[in-house]
N, C-alpha and C positions, 0 to 999 in steps of 0.2 A: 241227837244222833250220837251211837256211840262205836267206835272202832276195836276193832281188836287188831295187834299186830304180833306178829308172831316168828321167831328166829331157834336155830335148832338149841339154844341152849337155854331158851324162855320166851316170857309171852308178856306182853301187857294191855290194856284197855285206854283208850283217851275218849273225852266228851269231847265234841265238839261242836261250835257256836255255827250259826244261822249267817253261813257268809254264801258269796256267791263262790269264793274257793273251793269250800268244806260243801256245798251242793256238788261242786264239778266231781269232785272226789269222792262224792257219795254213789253218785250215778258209774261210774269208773269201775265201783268195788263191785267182786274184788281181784285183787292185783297181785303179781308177784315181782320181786325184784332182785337185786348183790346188793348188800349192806357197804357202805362205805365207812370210812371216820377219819374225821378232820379236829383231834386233839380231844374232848370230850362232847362229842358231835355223832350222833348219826345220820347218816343222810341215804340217801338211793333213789333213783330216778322211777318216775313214772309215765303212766300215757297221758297223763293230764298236762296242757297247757293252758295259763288265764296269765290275765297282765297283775299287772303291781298291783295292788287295792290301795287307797289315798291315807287308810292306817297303820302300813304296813313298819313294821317296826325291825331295828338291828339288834338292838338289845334286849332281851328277854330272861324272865325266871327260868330255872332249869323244869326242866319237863313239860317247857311249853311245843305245843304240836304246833310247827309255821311250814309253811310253803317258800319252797328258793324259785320265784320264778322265770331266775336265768339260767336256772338249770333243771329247770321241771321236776324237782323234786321233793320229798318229804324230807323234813329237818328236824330233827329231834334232839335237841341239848340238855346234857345231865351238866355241867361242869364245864370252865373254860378252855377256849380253844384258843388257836395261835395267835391269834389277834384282840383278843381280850385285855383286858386290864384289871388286874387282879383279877379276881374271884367272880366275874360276870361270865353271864353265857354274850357272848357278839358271832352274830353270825355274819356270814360271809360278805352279805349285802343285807338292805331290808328285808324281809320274806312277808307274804300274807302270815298273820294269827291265825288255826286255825280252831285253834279250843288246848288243852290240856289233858296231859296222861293223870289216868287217875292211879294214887297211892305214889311209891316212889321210886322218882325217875333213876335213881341209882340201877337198877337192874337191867339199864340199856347197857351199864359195862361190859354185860358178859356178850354182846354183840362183838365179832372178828369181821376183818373186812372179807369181804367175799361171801360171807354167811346169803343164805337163801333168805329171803323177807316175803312173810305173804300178808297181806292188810287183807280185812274182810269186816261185813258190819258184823256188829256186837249183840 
């Protein structure tokens, strides 16, 4: 399954894996959302709600695509945020994995909070 997302000052593509998340979020698309950012983080709420999955992980590579499930949203880390330590992406809580942007995740910078976000399949 592949995503595209897209914000007024660029676009990018993620794969994503065979979970029961990345299904709920397949069926969902597509969606639109306000960009958020939480240090070098983006995030933005969706319609989708699922619980924690048993692998869900805080620390992550940059341009991993995860799910915040306490806040029903997409999470997108290029770079760390406030609660990190050094040079790691840590997100807020665990999130679902939900696969990976493809190429690189540096081009979430140009996302501002409030920007429009639309996800759609790829």
């Amino acid at each position: 399954m592949r995503i595209r997302i897209l914000w007024p000052a660029g676009q990018a593509t993620a794969t994503l894996k065979s979970t029961p998340t990345a299904e709920a979020l397949w069926v969902a698309l597509p969606i639109g959302s306000s960009a958020s950012t939480w240090g070098q983080e983006v995030y933005f709420g969706t319609p989708v709600s699922v619980r924690r999955e048993d692998d869900a992980q805080q620390v992550v590579e940059p341009g991993t695509v995860a799910f915040w499930t306490d806040g029903d949203s997409l999470a997108l880390p290029y770079g760390p945020t406030p609660i990190s330590h050094a040079d790691e992406c840590r997100l807020a809580s665990p999130c679902n994995i939900l696969g990976a942007l493809d190429g690189d995740a540096q081009v979430l910078r140009t996302v501002r909070p409030g920007d429009s976000i639309r996800v759609e399949r790829a």
